[in-house]
Backbone as a printed PyTorch tensor [residue, N CA C, xyz], in Angstrom:
tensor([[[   8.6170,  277.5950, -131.1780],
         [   9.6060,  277.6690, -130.1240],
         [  10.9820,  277.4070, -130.7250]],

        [[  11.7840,  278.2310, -130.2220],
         [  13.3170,  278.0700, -130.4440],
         [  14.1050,  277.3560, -129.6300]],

        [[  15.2990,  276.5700, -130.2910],
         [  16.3010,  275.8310, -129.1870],
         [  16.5510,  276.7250, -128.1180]],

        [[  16.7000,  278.2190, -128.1050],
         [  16.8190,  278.5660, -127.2450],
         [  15.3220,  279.0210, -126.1570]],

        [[  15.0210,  278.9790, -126.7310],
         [  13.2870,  279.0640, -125.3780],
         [  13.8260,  278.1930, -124.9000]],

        [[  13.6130,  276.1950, -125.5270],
         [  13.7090,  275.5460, -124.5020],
         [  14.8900,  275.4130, -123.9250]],

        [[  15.8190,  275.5100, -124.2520],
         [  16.9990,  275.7680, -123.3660],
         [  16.5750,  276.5240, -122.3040]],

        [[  15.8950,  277.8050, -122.5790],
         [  15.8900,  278.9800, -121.1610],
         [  14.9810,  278.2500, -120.3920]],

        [[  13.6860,  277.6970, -120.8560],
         [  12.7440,  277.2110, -119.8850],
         [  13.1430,  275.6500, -118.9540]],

        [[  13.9410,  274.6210, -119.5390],
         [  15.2170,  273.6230, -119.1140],
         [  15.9200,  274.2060, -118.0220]],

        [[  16.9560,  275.3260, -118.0050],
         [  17.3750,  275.8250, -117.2580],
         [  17.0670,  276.3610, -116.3110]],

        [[  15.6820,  276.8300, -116.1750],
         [  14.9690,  277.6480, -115.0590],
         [  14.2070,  276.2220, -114.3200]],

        [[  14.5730,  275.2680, -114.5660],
         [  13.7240,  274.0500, -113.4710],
         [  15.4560,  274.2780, -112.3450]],

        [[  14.7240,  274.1170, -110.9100],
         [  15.7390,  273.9460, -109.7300],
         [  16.9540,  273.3610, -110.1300]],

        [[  17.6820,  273.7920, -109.7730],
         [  19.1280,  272.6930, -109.9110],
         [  19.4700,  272.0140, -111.2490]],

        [[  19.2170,  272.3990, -112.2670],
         [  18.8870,  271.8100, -113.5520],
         [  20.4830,  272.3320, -113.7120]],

        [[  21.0070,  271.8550, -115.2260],
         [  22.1250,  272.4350, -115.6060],
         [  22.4490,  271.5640, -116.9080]],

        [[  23.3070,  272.4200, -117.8260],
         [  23.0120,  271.8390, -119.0510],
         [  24.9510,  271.3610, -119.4470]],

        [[  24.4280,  269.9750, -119.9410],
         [  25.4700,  269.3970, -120.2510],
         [  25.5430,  269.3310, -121.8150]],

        [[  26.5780,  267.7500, -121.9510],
         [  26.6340,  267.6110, -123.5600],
         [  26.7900,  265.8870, -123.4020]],

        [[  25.7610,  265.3750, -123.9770],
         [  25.7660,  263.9710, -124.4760],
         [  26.2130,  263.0550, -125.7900]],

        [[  26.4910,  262.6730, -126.2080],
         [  26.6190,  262.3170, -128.0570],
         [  26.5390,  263.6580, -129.0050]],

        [[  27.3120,  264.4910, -128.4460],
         [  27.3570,  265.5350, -129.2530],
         [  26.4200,  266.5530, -129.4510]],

        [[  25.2800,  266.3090, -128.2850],
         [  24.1830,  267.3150, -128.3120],
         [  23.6160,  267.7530, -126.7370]],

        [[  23.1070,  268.9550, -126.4410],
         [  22.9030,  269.3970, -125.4040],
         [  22.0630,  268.6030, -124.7010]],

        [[  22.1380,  268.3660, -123.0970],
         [  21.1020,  267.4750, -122.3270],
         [  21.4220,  268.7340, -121.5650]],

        [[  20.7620,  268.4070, -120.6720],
         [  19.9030,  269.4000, -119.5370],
         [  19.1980,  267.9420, -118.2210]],

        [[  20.2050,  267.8790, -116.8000],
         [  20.4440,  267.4160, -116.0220],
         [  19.5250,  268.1370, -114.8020]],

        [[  19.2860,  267.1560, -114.0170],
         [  19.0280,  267.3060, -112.6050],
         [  19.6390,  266.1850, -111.8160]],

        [[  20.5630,  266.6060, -110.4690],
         [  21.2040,  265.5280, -110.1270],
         [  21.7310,  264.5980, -110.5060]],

        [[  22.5500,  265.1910, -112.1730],
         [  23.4510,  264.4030, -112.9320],
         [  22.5470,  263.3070, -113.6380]],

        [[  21.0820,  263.5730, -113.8030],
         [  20.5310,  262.5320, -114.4700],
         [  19.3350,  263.1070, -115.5400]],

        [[  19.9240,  262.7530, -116.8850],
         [  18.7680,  263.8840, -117.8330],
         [  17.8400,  263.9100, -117.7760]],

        [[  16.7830,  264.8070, -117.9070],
         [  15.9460,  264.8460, -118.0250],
         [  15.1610,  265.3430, -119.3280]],

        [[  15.9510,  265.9920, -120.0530],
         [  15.3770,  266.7690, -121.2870],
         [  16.8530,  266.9180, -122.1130]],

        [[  16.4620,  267.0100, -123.5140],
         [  18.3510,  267.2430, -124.5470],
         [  17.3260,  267.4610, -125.8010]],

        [[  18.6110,  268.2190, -126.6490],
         [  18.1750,  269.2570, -127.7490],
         [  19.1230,  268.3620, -128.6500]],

        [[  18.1500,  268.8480, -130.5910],
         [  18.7900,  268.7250, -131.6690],
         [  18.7010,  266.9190, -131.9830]],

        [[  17.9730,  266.0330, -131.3420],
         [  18.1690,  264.5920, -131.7330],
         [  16.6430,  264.3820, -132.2120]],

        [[  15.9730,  264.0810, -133.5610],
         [  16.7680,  263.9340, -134.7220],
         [  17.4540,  265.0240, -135.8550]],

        [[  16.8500,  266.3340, -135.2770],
         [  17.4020,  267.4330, -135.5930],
         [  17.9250,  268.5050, -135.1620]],

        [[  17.5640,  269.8740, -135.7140],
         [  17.8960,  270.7730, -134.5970],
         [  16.2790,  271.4130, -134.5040]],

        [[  15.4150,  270.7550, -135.1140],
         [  13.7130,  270.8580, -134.5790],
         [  13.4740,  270.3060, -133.8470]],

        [[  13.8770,  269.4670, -132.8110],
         [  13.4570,  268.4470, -131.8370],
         [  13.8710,  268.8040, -130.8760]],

        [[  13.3680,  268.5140, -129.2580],
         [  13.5890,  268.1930, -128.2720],
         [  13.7610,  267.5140, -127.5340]],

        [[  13.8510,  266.5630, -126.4800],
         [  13.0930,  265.3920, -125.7170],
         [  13.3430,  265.7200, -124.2220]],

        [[  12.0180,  264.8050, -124.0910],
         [  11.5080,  265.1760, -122.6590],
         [  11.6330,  263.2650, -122.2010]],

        [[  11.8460,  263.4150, -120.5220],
         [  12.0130,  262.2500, -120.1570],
         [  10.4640,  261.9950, -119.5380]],

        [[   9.4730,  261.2720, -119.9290],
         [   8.0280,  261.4250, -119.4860],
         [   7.9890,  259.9310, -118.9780]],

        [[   7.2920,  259.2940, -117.9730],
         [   6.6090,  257.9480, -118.1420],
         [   5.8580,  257.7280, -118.8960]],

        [[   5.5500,  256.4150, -119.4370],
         [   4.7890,  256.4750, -120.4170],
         [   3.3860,  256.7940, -120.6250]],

        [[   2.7470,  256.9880, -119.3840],
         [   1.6580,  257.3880, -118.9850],
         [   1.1180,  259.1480, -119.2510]],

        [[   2.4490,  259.6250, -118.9560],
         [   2.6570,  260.9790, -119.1180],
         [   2.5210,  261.6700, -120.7680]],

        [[   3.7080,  260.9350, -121.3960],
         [   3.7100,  260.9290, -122.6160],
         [   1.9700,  260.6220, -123.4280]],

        [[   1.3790,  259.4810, -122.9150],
         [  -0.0220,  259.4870, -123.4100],
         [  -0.9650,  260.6960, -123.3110]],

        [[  -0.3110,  261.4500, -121.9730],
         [  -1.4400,  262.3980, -122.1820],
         [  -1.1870,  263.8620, -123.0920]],

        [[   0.2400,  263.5250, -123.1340],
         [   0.8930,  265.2140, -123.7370],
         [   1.0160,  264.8800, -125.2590]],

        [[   0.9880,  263.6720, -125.5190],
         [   0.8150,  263.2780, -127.5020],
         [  -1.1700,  263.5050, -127.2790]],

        [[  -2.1150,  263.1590, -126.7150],
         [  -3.0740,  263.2590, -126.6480],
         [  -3.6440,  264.9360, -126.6760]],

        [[  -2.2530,  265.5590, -125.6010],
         [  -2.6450,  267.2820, -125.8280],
         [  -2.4030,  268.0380, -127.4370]],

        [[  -1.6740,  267.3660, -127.6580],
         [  -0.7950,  267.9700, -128.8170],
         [   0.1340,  267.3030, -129.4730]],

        [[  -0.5320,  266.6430, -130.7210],
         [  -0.4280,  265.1340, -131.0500],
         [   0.6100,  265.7340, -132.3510]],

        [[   0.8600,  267.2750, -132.5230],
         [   1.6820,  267.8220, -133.8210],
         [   2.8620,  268.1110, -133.1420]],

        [[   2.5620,  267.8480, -131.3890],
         [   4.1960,  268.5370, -131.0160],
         [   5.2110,  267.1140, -130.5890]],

        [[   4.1980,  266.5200, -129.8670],
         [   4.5970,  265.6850, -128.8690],
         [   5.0430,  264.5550, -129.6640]],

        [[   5.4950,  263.1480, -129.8130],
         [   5.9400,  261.8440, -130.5460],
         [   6.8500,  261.0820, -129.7300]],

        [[   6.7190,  259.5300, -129.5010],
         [   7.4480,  258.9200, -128.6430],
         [   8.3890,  258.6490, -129.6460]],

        [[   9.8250,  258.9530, -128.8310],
         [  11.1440,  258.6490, -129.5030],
         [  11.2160,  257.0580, -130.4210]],

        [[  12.1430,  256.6910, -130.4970],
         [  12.0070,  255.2180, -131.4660],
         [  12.0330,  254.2400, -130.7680]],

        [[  11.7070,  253.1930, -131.0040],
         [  12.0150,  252.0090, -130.2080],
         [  11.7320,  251.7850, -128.5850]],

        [[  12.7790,  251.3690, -128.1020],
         [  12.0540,  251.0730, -126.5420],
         [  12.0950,  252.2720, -125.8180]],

        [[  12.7240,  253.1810, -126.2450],
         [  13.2370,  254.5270, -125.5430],
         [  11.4430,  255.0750, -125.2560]],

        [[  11.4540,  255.1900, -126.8970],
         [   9.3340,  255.5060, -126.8140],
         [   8.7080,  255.1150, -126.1160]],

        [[   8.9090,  253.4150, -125.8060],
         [   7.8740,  253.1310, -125.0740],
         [   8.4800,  253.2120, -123.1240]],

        [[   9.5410,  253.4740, -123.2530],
         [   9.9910,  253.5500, -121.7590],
         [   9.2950,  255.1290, -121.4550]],

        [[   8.8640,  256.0490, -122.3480],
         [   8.4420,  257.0330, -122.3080],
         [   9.6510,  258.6280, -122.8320]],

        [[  10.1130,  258.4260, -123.2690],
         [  10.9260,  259.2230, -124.0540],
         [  10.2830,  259.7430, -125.0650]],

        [[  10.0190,  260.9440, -125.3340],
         [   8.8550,  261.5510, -125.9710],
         [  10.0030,  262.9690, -126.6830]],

        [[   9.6230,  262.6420, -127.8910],
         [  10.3220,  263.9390, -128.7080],
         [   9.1530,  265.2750, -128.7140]],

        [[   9.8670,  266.4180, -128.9550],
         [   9.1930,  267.1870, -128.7800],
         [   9.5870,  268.2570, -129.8890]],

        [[   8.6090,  268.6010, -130.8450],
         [   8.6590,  269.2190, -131.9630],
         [   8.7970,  270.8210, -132.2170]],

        [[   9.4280,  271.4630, -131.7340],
         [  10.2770,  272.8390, -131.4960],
         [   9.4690,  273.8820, -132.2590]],

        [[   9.1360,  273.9920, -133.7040],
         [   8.9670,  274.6080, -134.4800],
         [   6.8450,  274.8940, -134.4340]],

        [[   6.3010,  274.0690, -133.7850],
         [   4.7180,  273.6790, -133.2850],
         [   5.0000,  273.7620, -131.8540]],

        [[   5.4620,  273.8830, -131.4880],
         [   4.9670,  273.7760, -129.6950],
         [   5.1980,  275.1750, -129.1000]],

        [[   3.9710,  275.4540, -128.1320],
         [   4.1200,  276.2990, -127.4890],
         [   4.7470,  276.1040, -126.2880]],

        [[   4.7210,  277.7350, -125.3010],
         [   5.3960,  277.4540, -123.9650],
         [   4.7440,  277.0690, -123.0060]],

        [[   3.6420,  276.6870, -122.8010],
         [   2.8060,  276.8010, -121.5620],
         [   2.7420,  274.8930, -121.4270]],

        [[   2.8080,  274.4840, -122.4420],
         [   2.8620,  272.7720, -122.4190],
         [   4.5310,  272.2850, -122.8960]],

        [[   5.4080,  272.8500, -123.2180],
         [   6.7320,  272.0610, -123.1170],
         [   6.9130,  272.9000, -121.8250]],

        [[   6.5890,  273.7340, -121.0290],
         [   7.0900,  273.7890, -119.7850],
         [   6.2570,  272.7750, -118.7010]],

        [[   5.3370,  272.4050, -119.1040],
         [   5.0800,  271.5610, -118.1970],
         [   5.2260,  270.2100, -118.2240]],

        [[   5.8660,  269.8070, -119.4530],
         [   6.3350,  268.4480, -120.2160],
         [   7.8230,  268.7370, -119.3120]],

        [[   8.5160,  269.6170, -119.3450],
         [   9.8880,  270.1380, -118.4320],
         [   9.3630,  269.6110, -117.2670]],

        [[   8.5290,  270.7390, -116.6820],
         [   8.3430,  270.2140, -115.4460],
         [   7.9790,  268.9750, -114.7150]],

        [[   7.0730,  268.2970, -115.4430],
         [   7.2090,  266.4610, -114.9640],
         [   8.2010,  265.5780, -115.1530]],

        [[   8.9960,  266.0420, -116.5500],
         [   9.9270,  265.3960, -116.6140],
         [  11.0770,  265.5760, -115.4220]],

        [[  11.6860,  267.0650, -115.1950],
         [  12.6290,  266.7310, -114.0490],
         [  11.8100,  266.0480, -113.0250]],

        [[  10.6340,  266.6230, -111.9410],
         [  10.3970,  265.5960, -111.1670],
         [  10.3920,  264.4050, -111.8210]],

        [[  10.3090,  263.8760, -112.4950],
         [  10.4100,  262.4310, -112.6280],
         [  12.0100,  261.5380, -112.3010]],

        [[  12.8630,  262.5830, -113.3880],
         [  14.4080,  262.3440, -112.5990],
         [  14.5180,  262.5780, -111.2720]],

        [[  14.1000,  263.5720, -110.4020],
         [  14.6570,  263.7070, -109.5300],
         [  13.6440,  262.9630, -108.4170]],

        [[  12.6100,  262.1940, -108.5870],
         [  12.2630,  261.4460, -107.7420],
         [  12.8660,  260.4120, -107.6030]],

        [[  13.5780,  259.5950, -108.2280],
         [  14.6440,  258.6570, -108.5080],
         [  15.8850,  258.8960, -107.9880]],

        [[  16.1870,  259.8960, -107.8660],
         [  17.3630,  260.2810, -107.2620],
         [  17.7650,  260.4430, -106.3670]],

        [[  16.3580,  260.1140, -105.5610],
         [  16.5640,  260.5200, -104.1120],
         [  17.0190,  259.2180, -103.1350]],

        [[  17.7300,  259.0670, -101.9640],
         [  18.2060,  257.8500, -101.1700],
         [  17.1390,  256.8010, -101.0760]],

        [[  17.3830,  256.0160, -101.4300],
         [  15.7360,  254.5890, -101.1590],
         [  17.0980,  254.2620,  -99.9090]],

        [[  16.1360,  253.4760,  -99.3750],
         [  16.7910,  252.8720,  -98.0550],
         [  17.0260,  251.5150,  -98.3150]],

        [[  18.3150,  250.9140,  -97.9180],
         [  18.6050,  250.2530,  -97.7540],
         [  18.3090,  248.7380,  -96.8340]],

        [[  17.2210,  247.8060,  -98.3190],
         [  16.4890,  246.7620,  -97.5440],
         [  17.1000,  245.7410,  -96.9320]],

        [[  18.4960,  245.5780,  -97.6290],
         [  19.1400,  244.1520,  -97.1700],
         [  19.5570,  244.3600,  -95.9770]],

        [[  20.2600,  245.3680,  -95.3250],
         [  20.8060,  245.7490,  -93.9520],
         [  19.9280,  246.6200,  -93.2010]],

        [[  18.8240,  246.3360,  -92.7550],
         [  18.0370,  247.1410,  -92.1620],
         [  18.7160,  247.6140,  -90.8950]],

        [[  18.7300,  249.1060,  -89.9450],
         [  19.0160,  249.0790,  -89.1310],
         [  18.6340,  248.8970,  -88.0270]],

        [[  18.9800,  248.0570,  -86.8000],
         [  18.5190,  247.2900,  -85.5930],
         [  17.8090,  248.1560,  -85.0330]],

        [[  16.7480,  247.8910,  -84.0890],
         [  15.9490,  248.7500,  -83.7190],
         [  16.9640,  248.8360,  -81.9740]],

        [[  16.8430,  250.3410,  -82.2740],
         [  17.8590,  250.6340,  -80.5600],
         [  16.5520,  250.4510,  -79.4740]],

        [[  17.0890,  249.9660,  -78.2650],
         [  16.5140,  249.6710,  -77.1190],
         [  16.1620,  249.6980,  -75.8710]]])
């Protein structure tokens, strides 16, 4: 796979849109990344996975998949190896990852001020 596959397949998730972070492409949903290109190279990817997620997609494909360094890895930040990976599993590493941003993104309600029940 090429930076640009995953770029095209990044871009084709809903509302997605591609920015620039520390000097390298991210790819947003509701202003919150979900996936970015070229970190530690320009062979890499990353996907924003829970860590649960990440266990199963290093378990699918243990030559593509690798948790980023440090706590990022274990928060579930999972690199993704460009040059070994096919499309049918970094699109679906895409696809959990934005839902994962964008379940977060959505309004939680507000516990401290609950509103009065009308009467």
């Amino acid at each position: 796979m090429t930076n640009d596959e995953f770029r095209t397949m990044a871009l084709k998730i809903p509302a997605a849109v591609e920015r620039s972070h520390m000097n390298h492409p991210d790819f947003r949903v509701a202003g919150k990344i979900f996936a970015s290109l070229g970190v530690p190279d320009k062979n890499w990817g990353m996907v924003k996975l829970t860590p649960e997620q990440q266990r199963t997609f290093i378990e699918k494909a243990p030559e593509v998949f690798k948790p980023c360094s440090g706590a990022w890895g274990r928060q579930g930040y999972t690199n993704v190896y460009l040059p070994f990976a096919k499309t049918n599993i970094v699109r679906a590493a895409l696809g959990a990852t934005a839902k994962n941003v964008a379940s977060k993104t959505k309004k939680k309600p507000n516990l401290e001020h609950p509103t009065p029940n009308a009467q």
